[in-house]
MMTF fields as JSON, N, C-alpha, C and O atoms, coordinates in Angstrom:
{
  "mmtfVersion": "1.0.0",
  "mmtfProducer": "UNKNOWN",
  "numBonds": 331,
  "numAtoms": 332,
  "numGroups": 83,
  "numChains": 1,
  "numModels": 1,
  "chainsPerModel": [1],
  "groupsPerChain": [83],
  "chainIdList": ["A"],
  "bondAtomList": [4, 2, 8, 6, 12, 10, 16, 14, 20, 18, 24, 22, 28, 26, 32, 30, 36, 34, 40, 38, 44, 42, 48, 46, 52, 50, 56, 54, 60, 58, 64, 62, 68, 66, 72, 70, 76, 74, 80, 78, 84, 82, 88, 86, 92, 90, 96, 94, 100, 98, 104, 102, 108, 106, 112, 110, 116, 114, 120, 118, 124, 122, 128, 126, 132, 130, 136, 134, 140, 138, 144, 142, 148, 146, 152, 150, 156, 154, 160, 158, 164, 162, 168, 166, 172, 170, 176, 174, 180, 178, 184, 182, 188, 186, 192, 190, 196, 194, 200, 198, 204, 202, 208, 206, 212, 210, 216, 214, 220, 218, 224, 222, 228, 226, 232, 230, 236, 234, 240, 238, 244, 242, 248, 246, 252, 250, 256, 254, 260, 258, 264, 262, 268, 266, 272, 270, 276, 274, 280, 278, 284, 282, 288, 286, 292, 290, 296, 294, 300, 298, 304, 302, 308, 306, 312, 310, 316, 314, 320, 318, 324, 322, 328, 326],
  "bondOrderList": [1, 1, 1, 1, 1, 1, 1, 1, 1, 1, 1, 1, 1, 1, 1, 1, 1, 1, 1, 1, 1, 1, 1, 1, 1, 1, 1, 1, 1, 1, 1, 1, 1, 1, 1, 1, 1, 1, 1, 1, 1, 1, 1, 1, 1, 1, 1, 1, 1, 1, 1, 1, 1, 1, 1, 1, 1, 1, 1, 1, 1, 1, 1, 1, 1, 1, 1, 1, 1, 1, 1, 1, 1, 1, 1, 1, 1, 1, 1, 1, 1, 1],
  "groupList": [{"groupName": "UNK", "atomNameList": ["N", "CA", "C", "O"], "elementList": ["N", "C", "C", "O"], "formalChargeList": [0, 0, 0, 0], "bondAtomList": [1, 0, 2, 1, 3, 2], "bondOrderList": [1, 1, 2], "singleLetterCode": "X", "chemCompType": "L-PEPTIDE LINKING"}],
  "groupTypeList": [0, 0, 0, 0, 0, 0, 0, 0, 0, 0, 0, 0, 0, 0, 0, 0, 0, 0, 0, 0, 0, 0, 0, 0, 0, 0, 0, 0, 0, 0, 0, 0, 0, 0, 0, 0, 0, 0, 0, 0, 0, 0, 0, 0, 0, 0, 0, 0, 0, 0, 0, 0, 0, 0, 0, 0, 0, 0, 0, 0, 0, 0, 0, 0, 0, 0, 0, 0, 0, 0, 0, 0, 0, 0, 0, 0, 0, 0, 0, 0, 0, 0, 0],
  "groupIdList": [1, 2, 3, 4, 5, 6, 7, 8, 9, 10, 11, 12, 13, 14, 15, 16, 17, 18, 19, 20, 21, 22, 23, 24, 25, 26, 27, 28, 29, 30, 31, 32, 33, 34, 35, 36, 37, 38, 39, 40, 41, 42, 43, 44, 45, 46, 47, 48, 49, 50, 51, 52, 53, 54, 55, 56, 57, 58, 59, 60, 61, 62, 63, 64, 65, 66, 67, 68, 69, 70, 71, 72, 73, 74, 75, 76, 77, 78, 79, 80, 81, 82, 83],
  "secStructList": [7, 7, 7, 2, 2, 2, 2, 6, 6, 7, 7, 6, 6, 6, 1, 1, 1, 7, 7, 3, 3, 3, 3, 1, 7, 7, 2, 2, 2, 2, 6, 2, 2, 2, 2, 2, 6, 7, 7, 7, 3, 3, 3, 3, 7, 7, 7, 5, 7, 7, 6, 6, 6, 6, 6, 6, 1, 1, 7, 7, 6, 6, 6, 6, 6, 1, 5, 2, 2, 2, 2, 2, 2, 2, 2, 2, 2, 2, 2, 7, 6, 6, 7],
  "xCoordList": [52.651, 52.766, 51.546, 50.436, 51.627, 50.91, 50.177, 50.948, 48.6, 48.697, 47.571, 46.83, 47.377, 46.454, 46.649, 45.642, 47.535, 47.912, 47.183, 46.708, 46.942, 46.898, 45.056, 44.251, 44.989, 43.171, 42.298, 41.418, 42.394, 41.347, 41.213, 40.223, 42.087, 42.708, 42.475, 42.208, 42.799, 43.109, 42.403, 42.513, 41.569, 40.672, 41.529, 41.567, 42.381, 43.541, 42.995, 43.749, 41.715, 40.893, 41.049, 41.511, 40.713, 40.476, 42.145, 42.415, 43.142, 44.228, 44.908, 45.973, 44.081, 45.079, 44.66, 45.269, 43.165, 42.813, 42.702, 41.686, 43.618, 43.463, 44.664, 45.306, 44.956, 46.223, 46.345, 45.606, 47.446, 47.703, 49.168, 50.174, 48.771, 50.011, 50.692, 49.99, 52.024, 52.207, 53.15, 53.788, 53.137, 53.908, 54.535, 54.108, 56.147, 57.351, 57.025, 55.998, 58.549, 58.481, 57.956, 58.119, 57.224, 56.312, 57.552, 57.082, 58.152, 59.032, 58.359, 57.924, 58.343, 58.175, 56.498, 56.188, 55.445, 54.52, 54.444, 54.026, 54.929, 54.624, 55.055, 54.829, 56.109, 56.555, 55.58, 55.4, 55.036, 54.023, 52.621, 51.939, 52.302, 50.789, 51.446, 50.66, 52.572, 52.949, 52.827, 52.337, 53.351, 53.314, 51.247, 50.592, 51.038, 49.366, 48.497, 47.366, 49.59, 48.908, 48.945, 48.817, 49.117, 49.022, 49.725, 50.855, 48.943, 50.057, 50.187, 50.65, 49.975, 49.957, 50.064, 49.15, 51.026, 51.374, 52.192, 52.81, 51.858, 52.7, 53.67, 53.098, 55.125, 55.747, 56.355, 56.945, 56.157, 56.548, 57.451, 56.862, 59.08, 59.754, 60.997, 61.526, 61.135, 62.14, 63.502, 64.383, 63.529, 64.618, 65.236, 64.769, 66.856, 68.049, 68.362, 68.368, 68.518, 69.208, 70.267, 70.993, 70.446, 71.664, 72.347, 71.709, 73.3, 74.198, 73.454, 74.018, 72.421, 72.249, 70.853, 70.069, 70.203, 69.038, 69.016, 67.991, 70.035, 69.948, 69.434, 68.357, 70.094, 70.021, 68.578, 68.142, 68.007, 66.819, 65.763, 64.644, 66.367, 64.535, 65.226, 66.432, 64.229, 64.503, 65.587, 65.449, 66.65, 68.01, 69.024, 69.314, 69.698, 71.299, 72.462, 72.46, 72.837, 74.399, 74.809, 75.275, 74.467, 74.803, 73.963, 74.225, 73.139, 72.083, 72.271, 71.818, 72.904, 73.423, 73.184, 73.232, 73.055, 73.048, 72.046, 71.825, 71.404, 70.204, 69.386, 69.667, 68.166, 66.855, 66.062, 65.779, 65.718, 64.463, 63.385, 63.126, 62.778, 61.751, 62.611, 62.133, 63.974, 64.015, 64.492, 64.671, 65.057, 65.443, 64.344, 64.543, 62.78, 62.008, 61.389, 60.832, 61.479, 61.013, 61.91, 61.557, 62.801, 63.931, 63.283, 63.119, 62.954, 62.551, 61.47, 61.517, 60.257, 59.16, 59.073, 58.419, 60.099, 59.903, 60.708, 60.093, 61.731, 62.057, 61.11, 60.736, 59.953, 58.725, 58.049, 57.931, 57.321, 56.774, 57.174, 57.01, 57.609, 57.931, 57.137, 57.547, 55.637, 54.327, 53.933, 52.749, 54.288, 54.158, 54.498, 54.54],
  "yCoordList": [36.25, 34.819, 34.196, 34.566, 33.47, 32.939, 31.656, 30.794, 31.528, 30.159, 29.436, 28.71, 29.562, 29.119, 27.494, 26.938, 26.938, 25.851, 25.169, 24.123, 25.508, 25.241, 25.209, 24.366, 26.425, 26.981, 25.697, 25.57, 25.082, 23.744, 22.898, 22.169, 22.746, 21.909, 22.528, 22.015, 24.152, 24.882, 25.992, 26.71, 26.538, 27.729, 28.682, 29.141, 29.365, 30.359, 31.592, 32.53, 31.801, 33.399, 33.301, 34.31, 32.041, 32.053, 31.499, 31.518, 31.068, 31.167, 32.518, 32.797, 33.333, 34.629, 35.647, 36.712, 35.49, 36.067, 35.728, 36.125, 34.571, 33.58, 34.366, 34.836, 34.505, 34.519, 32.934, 32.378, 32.802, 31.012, 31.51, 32.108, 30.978, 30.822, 29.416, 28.573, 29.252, 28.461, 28.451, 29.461, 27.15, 27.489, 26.01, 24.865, 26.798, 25.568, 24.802, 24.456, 24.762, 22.889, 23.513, 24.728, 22.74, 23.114, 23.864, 24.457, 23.801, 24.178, 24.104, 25.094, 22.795, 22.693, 22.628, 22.297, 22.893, 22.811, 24.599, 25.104, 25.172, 26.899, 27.095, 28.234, 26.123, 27.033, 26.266, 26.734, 25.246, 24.969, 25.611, 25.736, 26.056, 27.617, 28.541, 29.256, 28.694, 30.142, 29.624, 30.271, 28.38, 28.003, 27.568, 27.493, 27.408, 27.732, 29.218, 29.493, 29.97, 31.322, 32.146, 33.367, 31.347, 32.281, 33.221, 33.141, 34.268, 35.559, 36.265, 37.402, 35.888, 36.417, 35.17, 34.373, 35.191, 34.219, 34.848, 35.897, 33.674, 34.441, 32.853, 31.782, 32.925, 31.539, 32.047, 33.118, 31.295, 31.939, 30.022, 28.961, 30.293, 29.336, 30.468, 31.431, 29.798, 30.724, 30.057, 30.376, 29.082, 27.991, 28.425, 28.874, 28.287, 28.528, 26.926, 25.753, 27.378, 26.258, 26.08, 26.943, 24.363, 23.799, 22.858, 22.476, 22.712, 21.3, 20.179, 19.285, 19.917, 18.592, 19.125, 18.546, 19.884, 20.31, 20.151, 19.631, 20.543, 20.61, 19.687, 19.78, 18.15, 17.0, 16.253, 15.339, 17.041, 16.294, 17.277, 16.917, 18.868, 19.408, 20.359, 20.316, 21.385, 22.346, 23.312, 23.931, 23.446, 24.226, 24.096, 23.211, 25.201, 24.459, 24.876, 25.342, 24.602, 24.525, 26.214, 26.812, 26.546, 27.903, 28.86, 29.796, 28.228, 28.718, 28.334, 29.06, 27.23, 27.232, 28.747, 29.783, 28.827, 29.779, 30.861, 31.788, 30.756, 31.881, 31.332, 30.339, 32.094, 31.884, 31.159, 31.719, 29.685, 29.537, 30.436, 30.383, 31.285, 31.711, 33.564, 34.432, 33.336, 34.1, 33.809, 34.705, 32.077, 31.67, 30.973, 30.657, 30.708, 30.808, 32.176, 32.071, 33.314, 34.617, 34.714, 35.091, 34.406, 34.743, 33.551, 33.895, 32.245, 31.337, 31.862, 32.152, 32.065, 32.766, 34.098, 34.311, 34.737, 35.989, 35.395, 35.683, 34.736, 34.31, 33.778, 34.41, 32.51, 32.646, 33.53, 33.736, 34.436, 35.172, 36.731, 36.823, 37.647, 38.534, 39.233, 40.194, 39.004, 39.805, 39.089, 39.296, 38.604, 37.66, 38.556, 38.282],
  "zCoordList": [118.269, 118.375, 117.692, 118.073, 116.915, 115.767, 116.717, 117.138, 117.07, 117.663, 116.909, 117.57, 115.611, 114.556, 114.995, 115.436, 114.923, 114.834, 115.624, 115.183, 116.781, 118.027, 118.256, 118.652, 117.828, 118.15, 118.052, 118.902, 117.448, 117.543, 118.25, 118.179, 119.074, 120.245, 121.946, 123.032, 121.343, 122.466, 122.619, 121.625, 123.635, 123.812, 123.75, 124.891, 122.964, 123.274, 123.382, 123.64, 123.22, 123.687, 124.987, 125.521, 125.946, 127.465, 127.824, 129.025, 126.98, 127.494, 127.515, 128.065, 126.797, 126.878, 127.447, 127.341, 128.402, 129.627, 130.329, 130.901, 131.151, 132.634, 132.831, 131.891, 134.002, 134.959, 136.203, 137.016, 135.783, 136.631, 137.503, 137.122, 138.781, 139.315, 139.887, 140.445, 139.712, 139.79, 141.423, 141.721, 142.433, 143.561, 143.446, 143.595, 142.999, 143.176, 141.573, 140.989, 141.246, 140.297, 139.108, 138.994, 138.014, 137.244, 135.906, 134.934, 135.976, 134.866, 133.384, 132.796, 132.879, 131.734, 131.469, 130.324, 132.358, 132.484, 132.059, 131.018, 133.104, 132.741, 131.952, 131.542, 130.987, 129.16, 128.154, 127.03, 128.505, 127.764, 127.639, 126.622, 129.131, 129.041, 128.121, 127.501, 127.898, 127.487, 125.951, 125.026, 125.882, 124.123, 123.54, 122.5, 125.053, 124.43, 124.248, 123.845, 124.739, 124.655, 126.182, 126.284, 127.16, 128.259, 128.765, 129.247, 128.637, 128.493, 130.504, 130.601, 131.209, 132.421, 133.692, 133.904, 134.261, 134.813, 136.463, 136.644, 137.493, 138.92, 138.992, 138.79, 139.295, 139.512, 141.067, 141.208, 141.938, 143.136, 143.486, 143.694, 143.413, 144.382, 144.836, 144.282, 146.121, 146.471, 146.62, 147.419, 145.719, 145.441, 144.521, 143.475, 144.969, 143.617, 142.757, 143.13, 141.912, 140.882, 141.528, 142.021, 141.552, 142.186, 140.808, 139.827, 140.988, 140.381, 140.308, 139.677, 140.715, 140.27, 139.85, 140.603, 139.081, 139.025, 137.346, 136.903, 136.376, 135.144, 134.868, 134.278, 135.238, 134.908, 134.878, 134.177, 135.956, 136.184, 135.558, 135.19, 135.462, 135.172, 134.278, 134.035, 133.713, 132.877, 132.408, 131.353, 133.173, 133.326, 132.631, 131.826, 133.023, 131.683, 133.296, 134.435, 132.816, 133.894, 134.169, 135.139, 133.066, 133.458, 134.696, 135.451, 134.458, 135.719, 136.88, 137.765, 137.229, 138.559, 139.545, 138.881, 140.333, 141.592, 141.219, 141.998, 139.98, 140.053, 140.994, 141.665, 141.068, 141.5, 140.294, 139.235, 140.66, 139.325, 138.631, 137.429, 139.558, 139.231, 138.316, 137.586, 138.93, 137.604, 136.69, 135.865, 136.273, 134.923, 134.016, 132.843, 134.929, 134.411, 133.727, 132.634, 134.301, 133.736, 132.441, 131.323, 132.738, 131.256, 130.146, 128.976, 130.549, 129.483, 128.871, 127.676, 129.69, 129.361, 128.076, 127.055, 128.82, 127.724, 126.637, 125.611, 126.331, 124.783, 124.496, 123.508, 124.788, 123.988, 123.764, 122.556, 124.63, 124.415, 125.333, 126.549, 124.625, 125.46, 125.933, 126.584, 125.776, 126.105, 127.238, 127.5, 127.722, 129.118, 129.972, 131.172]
}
């Protein structure tokens, strides 16, 4: 993952040795650490994707009845699969 772009803006040496956890929510917040470089991450909700969840936050319809925190793990690794 190329983050040249980014390096001037962004400490991506110390983003890519922090571990952050996140508890609940935070969707588009934890794919944005990952698009700054953060390669080690804990997401702990023990909430399923519902029907009215796409609309408002990060999801697609198809996700309905997963667990977030594992359709976040799946978002995560298509950015970066070294996560």
């Amino acid at each position: 993952m190329n983050l040249d772009r980014i390096s001037t803006t962004v400490d991506v040496d110390r983003m890519q040795q922090v571990h952050v956890t996140v508890v609940g929510g935070a969707i588009g917040l934890t794919q944005d650490l990952v698009h700054c470089g953060l390669r080690s991450l804990t997401h702990v909700d023990f909430d399923r994707v519902d029907a009215s969840n796409p609309a408002r936050q990060d999801f697609n319809s198809t996700d309905v009845g997963r667990y977030k925190a594992e359709v976040l793990a799946d978002a995560v690794k298509r950015i970066n699969p070294e996560v």
